[in-house]
C-alpha positions in Angstrom: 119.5 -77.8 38.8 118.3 -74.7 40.2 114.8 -76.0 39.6 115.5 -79.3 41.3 116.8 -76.7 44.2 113.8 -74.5 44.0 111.8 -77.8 44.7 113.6 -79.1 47.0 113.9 -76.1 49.2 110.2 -76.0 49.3 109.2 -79.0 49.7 110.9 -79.1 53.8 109.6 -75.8 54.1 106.1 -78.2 53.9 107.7 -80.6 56.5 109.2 -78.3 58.6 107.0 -75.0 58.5 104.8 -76.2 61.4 108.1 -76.8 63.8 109.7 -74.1 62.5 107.9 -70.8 63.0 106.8 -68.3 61.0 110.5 -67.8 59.8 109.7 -70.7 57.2 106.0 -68.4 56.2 107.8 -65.4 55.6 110.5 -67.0 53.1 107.8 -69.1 51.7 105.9 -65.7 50.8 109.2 -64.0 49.4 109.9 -67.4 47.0 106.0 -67.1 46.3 106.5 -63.0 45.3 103.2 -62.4 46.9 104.0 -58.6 48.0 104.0 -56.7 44.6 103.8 -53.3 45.7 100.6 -52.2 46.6 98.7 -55.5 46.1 99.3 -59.0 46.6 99.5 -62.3 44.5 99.3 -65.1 46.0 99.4 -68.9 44.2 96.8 -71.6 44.9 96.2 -74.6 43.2 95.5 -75.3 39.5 98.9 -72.5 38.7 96.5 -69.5 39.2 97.0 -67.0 41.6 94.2 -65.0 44.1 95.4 -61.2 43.5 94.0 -58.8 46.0 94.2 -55.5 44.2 92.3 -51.8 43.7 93.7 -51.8 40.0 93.0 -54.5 37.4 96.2 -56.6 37.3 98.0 -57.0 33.9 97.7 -61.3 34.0 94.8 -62.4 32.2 91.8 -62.6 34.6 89.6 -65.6 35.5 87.4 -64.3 38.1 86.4 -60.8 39.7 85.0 -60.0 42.9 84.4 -56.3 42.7 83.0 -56.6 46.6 86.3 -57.9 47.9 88.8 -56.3 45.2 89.6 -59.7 44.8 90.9 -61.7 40.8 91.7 -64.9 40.2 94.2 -64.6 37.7 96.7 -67.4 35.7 100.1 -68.4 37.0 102.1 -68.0 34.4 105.2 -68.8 36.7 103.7 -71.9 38.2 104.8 -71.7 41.8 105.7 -75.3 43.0 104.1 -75.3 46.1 101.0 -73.3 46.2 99.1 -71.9 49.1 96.9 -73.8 50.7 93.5 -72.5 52.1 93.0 -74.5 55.2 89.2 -74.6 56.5 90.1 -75.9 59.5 90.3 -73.9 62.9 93.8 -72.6 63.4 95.0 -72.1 66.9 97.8 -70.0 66.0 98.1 -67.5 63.1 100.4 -64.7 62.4 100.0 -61.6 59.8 102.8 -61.5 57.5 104.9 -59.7 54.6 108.0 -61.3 53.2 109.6 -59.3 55.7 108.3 -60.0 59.1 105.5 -61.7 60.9 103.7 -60.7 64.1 101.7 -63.4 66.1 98.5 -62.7 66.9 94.2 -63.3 66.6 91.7 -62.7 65.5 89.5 -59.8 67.6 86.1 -59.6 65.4 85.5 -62.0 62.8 84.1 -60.2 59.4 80.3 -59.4 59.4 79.5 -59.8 55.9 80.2 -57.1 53.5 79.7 -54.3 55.6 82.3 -54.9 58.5 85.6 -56.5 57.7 87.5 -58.5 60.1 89.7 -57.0 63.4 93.3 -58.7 63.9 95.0 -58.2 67.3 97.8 -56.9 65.6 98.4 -53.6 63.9 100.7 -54.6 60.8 101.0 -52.7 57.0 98.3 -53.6 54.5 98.2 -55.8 52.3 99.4 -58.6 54.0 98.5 -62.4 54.8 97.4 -64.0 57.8 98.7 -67.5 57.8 99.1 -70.7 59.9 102.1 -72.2 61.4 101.9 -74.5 58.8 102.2 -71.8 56.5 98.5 -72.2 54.6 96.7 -69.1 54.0 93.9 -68.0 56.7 93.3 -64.4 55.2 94.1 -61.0 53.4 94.2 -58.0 55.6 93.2 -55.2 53.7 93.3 -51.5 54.0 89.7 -51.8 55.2 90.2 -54.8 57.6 90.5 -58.7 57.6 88.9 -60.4 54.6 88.3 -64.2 56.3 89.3 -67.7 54.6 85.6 -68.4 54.2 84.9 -65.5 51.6 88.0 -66.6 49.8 86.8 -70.2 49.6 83.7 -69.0 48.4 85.5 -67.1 45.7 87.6 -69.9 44.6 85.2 -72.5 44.5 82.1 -70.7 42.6 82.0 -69.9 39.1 81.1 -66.3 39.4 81.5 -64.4 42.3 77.9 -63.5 43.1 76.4 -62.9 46.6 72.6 -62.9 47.2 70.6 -60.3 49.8 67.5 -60.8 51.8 67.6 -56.4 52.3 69.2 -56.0 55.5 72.6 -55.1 57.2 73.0 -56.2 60.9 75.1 -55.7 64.0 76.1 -58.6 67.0 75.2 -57.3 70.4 75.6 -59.7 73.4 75.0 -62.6 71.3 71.9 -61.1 69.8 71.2 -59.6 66.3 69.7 -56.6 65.0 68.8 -55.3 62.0 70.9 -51.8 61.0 69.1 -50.9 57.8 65.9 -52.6 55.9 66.3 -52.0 52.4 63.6 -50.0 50.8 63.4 -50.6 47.7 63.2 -54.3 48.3 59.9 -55.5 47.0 57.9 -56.6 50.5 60.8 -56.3 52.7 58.9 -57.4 55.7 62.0 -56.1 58.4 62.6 -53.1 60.1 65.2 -51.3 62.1 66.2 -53.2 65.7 64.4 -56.2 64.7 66.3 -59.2 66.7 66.8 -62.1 64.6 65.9 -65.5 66.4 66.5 -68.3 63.9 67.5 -68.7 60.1 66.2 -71.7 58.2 65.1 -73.0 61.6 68.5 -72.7 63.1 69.2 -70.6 66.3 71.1 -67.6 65.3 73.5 -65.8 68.0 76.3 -65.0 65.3 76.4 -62.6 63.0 79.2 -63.0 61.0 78.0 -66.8 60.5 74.4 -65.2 59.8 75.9 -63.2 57.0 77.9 -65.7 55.2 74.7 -68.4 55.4 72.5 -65.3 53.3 75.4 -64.6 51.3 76.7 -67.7 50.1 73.1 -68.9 49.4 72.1 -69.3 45.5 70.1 -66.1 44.3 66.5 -67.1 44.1 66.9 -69.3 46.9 63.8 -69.8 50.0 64.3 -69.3 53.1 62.5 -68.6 56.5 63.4 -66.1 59.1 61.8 -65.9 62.6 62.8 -62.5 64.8 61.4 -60.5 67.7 59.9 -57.1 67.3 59.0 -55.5 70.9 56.6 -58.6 72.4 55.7 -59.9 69.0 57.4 -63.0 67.6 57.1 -63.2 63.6 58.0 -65.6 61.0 58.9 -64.3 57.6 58.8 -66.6 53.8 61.8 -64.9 52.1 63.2 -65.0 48.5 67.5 -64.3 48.1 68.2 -61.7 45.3 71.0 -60.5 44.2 73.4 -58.2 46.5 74.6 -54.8 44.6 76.6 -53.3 47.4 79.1 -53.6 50.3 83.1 -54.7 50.6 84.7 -51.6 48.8 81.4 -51.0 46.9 79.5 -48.4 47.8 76.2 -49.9 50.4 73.8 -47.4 50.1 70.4 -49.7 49.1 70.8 -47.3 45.3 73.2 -49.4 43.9 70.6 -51.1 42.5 69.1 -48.2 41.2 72.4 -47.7 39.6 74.4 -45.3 41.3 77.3 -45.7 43.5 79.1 -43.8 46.1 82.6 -42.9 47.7 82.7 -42.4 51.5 82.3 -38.8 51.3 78.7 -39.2 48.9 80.7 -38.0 46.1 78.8 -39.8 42.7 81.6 -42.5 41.7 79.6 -44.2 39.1 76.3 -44.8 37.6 74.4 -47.2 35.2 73.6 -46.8 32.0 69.4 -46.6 33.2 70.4 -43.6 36.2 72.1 -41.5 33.6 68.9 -39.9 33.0 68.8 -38.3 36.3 71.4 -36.1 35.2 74.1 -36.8 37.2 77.7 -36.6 37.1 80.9 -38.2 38.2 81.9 -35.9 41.6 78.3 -34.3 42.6 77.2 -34.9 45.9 74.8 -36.1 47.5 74.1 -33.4 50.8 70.1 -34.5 51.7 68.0 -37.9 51.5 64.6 -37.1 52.4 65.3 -33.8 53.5 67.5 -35.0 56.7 71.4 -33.9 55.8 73.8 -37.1 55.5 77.3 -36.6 55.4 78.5 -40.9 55.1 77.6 -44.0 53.4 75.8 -45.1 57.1 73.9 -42.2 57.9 72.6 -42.8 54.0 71.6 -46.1 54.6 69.8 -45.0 57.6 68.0 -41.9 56.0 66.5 -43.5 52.9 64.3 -46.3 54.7 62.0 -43.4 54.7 61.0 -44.0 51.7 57.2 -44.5 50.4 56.4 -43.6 47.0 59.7 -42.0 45.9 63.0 -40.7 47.9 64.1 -37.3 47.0 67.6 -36.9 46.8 69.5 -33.1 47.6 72.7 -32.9 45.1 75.5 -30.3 45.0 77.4 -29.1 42.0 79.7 -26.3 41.7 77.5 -24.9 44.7 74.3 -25.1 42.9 72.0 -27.5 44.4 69.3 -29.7 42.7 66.8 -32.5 43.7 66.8 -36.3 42.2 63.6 -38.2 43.0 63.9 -41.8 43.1 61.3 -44.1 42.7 
């Protein structure tokens, strides 16, 4: 009976969510359980659940998006009447607990992995962002908005993989520039204020759409890329690879040399092939290429300088040594 109850009660909050308000969201979110403490879990289709969470969660794990903090775990519950990711444009949204909901929109859209999404309203994170209708639009994170398009792309690809043509980029007035040229990049033809023109052919004046199109693209994949540098108009060949940074992974281009970050250039982690640099969990990093850094973007910015090697300036315990990287 209480089942049959269960059931029933959600299947009018489907019929009448849209009338209703976002009072029908909020209860739908408290009979889903999505706030559990500090993260959320939140049911989708096939009884599995998308768990936005620093911490692995207990449930056994499907999927894992280190970029976005992101599982796909099993429902073990079965929730009735999943979320539904709606790819359509929403006019109206609201961020919400299982407590209260706030109207509001959507101010930046999410650039990639290097700039999350802005929401018109300031609310306590995690949360959702959902429709009238109740189907699920986005996470907001303690970092920002993570969009319905990188959570599509989670559930709908085996592994969560994103590919990398070596830059990051900015939107100004419609235009955009390159922020950072990776270095270590085999022929990474771009440099710093580069303005993009087209991608595969197609016009670009977006650069959140930009980032998802390089992204979401199949490592290995060709592609072309036209931009303006001063007068000159040039048009690159380029091969995807495989993207080692951003989201709440350190973006510093030595990822991929195996060694990772927190915000204040404190070591985090490194691979098994840069532990025999010497390194160790909590130096830091104080010089790249003997300019002082003191964040992830000033680091990014420093090491294009790069040639044959980068020398690297490391504190520990006040004694200071040098890593070159090649």
């Amino acid at each position: 009976m209480l089942r049959l109850f269960i059931i029933l009660h959600l299947f009018f909050l489907n019929v009448y969510a849209c009338k209703g308000g976002y009072d029908f969201c909020i209860q739908k979110a408290k009979d889903a359980k999505i706030m559990q403490q500090s993260f959320l879990s939140i049911p989708v289709q096939n009884n599995q659940r998308i768990v936005f969470s620093h911490k692995k969660p207990k449930s056994k794990i499907l999927k894992y998006d280190p970029f976005l903090s992101l599982y796909l775990v099993e429902d073990k519950e079965h929730f009735v009447y999943p979320y539904d990711l709606n790819m359509r444009l929403q006019l109206g949204t609201a961020v919400l607990n299982n407590k209260t909901a706030k109207e509001g929109k959507m101010l930046q859209h999410q650039i990639g992995l290097n700039f999350f999404g802005k929401y018109s309203q300031k609310f306590p994170a995690p949360a959702i962002i959902s429709s009238s209708c109740c189907s699920l639009e986005a996470i907001l994170s303690d970092k920002g908005v993570i969009e319905k398009e990188y959570l599509h792309y989670f559930l709908t690809t085996k592994k969560a993989r994103y590919a990398d043509i070596g830059i990051r980029v900015h939107e100004q007035n419609k235009q955009v520039f390159v922020d950072a040229s990776d270095p270590f990049m085999p022929d990474n033809p771009f440099k710093v204020g580069d303005c993009i023109i087209e991608y595969d052919t197609k016009r670009v004046d977006n650069a959140a759409s930009l980032m998802r199109k390089i992204l979401f693209a199949p490592v290995g994949s060709k592609h072309t890329m036209k931009i303006k540098r001063g007068a000159a108009f040039l048009t690159f060949a380029l091969q995807s690879r495989k993207r080692y940074g951003g989201g709440f992974v350190s973006d510093t281009f030595l990822e991929q040399k195996g060694i990772y970050f927190d915000e204040a250039l404190h070591v985090s982690m490194t691979e098994k092939d840069f532990q025999n640099y010497g390194l160790k969990i909590g130096d830091r990093l104080i010089q790249v290429n003997g300019v002082p850094v003191s964040n992830q973007n000033e680091l990014r910015k420093y090491i294009e300088n790069f040639k044959d090697y980068s020398s690297l300036l490391f504190e520990r315990n006040n004694f200071q040594f040098f890593v070159k990287i090649k």
